[in-house]
N, C-alpha and C positions, 0 to 999 in steps of 0.2 A: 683446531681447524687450519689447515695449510692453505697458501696463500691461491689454488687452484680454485676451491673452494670458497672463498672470502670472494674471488672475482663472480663465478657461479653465481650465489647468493646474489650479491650487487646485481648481476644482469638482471635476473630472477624481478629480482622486485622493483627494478627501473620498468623491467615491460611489464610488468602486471598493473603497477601503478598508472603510467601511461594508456595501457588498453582500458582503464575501471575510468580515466579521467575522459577521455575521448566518449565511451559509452556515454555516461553524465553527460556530457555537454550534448551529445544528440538530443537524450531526453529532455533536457531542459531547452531546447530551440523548439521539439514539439508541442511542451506547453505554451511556450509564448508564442507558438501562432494562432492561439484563442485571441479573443479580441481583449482589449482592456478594460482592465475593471479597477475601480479603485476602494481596496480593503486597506483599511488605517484608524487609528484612533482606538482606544481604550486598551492600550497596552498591558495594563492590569489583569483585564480581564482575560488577552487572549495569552499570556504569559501563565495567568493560571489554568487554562486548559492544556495549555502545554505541560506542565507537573502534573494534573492530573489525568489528563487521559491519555498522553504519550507515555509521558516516566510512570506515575501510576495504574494506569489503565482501568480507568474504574469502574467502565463500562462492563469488564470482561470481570469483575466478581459480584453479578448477579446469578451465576452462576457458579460458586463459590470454590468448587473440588475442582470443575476445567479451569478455571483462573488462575487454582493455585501452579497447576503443571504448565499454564501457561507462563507463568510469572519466573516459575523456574527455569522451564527455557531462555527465558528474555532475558534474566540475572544473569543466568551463567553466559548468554552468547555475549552482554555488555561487559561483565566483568571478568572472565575466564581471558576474554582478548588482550585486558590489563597485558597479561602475560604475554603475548606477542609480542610486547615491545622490548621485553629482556630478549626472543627470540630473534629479532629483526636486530637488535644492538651486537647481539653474541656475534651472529650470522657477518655483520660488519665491519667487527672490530677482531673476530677471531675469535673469541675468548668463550667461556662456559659458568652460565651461571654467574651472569658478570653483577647481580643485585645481590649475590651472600653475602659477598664481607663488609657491603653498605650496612645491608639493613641487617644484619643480625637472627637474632630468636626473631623477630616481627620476619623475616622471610619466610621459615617454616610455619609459621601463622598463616600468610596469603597464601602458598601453596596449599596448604590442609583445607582453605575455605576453598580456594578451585576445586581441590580435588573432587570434596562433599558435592559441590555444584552440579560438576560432570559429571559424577553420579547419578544426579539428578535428571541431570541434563537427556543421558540414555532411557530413565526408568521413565520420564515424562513420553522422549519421542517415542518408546516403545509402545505405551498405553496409546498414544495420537492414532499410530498404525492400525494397532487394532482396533480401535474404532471407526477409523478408513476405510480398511480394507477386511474385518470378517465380522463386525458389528453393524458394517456398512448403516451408519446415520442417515437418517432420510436426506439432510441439505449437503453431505457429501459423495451421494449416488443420485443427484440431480444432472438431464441432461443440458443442462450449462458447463457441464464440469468434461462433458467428454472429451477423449482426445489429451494433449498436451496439459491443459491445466490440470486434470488428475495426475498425473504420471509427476508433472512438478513439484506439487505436494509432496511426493512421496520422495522422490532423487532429495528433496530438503531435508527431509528426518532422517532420511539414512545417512544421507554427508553429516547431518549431526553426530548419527549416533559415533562414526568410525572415528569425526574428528576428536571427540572427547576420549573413545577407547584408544589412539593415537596418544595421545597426552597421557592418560593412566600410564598405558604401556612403557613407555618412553622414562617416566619418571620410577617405574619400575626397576627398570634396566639400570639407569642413574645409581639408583640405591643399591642392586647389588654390587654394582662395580665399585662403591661408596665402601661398602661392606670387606670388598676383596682389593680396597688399597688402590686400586689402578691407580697410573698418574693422571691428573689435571682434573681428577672426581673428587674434589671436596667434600669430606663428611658437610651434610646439611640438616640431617637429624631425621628421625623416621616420619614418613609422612602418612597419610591416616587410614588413605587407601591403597596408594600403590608400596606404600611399606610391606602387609600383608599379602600384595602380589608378589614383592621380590622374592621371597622363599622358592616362589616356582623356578626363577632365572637362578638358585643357587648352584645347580651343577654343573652350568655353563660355563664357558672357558672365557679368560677376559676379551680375548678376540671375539667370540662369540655376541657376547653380551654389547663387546660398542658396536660392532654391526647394527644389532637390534636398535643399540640407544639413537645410535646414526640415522638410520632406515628412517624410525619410527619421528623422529627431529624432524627429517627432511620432509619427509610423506603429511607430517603434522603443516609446517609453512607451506609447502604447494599445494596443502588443501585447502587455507587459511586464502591465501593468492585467488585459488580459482573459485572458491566460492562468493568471492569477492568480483572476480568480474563474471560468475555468473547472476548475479543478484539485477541485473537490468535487464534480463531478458524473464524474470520469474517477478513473479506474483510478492515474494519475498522482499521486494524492494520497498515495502509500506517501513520495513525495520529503517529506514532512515526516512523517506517522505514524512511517515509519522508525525512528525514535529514539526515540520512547518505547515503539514494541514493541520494540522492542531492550532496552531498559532493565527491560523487564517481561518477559520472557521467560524461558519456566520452566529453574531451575538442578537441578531434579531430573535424575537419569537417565533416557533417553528411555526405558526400559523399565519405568519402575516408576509405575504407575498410582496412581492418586489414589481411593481407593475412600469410599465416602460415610456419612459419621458418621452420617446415620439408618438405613442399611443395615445399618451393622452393632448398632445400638442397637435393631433390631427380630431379630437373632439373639440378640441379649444377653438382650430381656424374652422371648423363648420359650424360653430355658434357663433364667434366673433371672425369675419372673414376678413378684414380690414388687417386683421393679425398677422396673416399669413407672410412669409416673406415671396420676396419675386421669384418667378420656376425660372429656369433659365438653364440652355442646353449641358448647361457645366456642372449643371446640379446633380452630385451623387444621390442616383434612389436608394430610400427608407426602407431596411431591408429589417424585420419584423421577424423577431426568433430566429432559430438556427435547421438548415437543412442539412449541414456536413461539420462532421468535429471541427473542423477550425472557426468555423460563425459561433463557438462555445464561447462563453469566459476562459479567461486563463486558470480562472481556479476550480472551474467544473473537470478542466482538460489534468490538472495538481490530482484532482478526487479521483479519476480514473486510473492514473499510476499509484494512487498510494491503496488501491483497494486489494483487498487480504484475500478474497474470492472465499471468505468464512461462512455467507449465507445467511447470515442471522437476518438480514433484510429482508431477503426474501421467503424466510421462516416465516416472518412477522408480517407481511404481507397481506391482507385481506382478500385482495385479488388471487395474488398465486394459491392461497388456500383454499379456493374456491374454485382451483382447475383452468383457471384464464392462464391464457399466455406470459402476463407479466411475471416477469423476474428481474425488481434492482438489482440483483449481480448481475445476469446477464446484461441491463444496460450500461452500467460499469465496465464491462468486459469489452464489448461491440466499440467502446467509445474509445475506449484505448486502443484497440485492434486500428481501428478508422485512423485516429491523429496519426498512430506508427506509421502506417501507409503511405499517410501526406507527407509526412517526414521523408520515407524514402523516395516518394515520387518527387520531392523536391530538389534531395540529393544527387537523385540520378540527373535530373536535368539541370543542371547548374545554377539551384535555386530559383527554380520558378515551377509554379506548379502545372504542371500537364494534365489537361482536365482526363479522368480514366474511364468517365458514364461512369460513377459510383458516388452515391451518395449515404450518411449516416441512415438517413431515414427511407424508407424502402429498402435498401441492400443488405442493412445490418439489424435494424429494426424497425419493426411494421408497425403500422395505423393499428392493428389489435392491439399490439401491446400496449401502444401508448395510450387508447382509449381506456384501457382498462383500467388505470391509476385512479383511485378517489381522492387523490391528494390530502392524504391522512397524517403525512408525515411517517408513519413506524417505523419505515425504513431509516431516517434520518434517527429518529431516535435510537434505534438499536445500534448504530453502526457503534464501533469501539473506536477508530479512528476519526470521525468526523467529518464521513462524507457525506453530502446529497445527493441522491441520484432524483430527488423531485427536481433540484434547477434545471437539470438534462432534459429531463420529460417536460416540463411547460415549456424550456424555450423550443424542443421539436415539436407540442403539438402548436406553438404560436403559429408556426412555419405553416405546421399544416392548414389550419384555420385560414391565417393572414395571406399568406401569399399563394395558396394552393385552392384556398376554397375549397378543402376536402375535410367535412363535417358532415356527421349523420343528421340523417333530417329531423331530427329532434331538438339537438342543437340547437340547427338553424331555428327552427319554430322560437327555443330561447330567445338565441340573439336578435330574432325580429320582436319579440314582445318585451324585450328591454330595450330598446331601440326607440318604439313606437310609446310605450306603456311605461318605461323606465322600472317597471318591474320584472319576472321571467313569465308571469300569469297573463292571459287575455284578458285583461281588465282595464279599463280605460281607466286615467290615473282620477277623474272628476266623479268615477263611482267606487273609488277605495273605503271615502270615509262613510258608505250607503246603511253599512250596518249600525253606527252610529245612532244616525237620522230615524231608524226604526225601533229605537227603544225608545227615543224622546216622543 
């Protein structure tokens, strides 16, 4: 590689680097404009969700055969990139294959297990496709998915499939040129699968052939670069969120709700009034749930960028199965759409936000939907990475309830005879024990 070349590369991957770091740091100033939350404590525990449902994902082999082609995507994209970093040193330093004469026989070893991988890695995205696009699965011809988030799906498996046949290829070209002596092509020994491709590239001329190896080198790292800053505008970005929602993922029981220290510090001072503190005009109002993604927690706003758009929630759904409007992906989806927004309204105005008449709840999503939740949890359970979309929904419908007063009249009837009766029944609490009284 001449020294035109060695400069190329360097620019190459200073601005790729820079654009994937700038993107990141947006995203991460739009989750911390959720409000704070304090998750800490039992490191144990949330360290071992992070091996097993980031690195393991163990969520995703209850379903055994998709698991497996998922797992071999996931291997091959963590491990296959190992090799990048001989690519990015070569690219650097000039040089070619600069890990053979380190490592020896153990180099045609990691190369043979890429190879197998990307092998893999094609015959997985291929199956993915078709059952995308002419299997058409019910939860990925949902219309949550129209428009851009299908089409992203799809732009993902194909950039897989070329990047890995890029690499076959490549390592192809290598070995015939290997074969025909070129200079600076060090024998590395036959490799398992683009070995049996070289024979194709045997009649080709040595110019020929490094063209290819060149091409196919280059085209391999600028796909490596752009796939990498395309990963924050895709859905795709759960492959690194992953693990810190995993790490942050509530160790409560999915059934035991988180109920709200002003909530109840305003039942406290209408029992005990003497409790209350002084009102006074400096007093910021108690503002009760969330009406726009940023009234979220920080780590509901975490759930929303790390969600995969895989559907399994809204599979598992009792509502969406039943024809209601809800779908946790689509609140997952609406939630991230929303923070993005504030993000850029924030940016555009020089960090402050410009109110736009737009709110999470009514503009992105409606009182049906949210009514329709039973709060069952399935969703939460299904997820493979460890999101809830219930924290989203009760802190919007608190919103709705608390500060909107907008409850079906049924509700209301509840909340007046828990109020009055401390039960949800019309029963006055001094005739509960009545059935009692009439057996004695």
């Amino acid at each position: 590689m001449n020294y035109f070349q060695q400069a190329a590369f360097l620019l190459l991957s200073a601005f790729a680097i820079w654009l994937f770091a700038k993107n990141i740091n947006q995203i991460k100033k739009n989750i911390l404009l959720g409000r704070a939350k304090d998750i800490s404590g039992n490191s144990a525990a949330r360290w071992k969700n992070v091996l097993l449902l980031a690195f393991g994902q163990k969520k995703m082999f209850r379903n055994p055969l998709v698991a497996l082609l998922h797992f071999v995507v996931y291997i091959g994209f963590v491990i296959i990139n190992i090799e990048v970093l001989e690519i990015v040193l070569d690219g650097i330093l000039g040089t070619h294959r600069l890990f053979l004469p380190v490592l020896g026989g153990l180099y045609s070893f990691l190369i043979n297990s890429f190879e197998i991988l990307a092998a893999g890695v094609i015959v997985a995205c291929a199956i993915f496709l078709v059952r995308r696009n002419i299997i058409k699965l019910k939860r990925f011809i949902s219309k949550d998915l129209d428009g851009w988030p299908r089409s992203d799906a799809n732009y993902i498996l194909f950039t897989e499939i070329i990047l890995m046949s890029l690499f076959l290829t490549m390592n192809a070209a290598d070995r015939a040129l290997q074969l025909q002596g070129a200079l600076h092509y060090a024998d590395s020994g036959n490799f398992i699968v683009s070995g049996n491709l070289a024979s194709l590239f045997g009649e080709l001329s040595t110019s020929t052939l490094i063209a290819v190896e060149r091409g196919c080198w280059w085209l391999h790292i600028i796909g490596i670069f752009a796939f990498l800053n395309y990963l924050p505008y895709s859905k795709h970005l759960h492959i690194l969120l992953a693990f810190p929602n995993a790490y942050y993922a509530r160790l409560e029981p999915m059934g035991e709700m988180e109920n709200m220290k002003n909530v109840q510090n305003e039942v406290l001072y209408m029992m005990q009034p003497e409790l209350a503190p002084a009102v006074s005009d400096a007093t910021t109002p108690v503002k009760f749930g969330a009406k726009d993604a940023n009234d979220l927690s920080w780590k509901s706003l975490l759930d929303a960028y790390s969600c995969t758009e895989c559907g399994r929630c809204s599979t598992a759904c009792p509502a969406n199965k039943t024809g209601k409007l809800l779908s946790p992906r689509k609140i997952m989806m609406d939630t991230r759409d929303r923070i993005h927004e504030i993000g850029k309204n924030i940016k555009a105005n020089g960090g402050t936000f410009k109110p736009d008449g737009k709110t999470l709840v009514n503009d992105y999503i409606t009182t049906e939907e949210l009514r329709a939740c039973t709060s069952c949890n399935a969703c939460v359970q299904e997820c493979p990475v460890s999101i809830n979309p219930l924290d989203i929904i009760f802190e919007l419908r608190r919103s709705l309830v608390m500060e909107d007063s907008n409850a079906p009249q049924e509700w209301n009837a509840m909340f007046s005879n828990i109020e009055n009766n401390f039960a949800p029944w019309k029963l006055s609490p001094d005739d509960r024990d009545g059935w009692v009284r009439e057996l004695s």
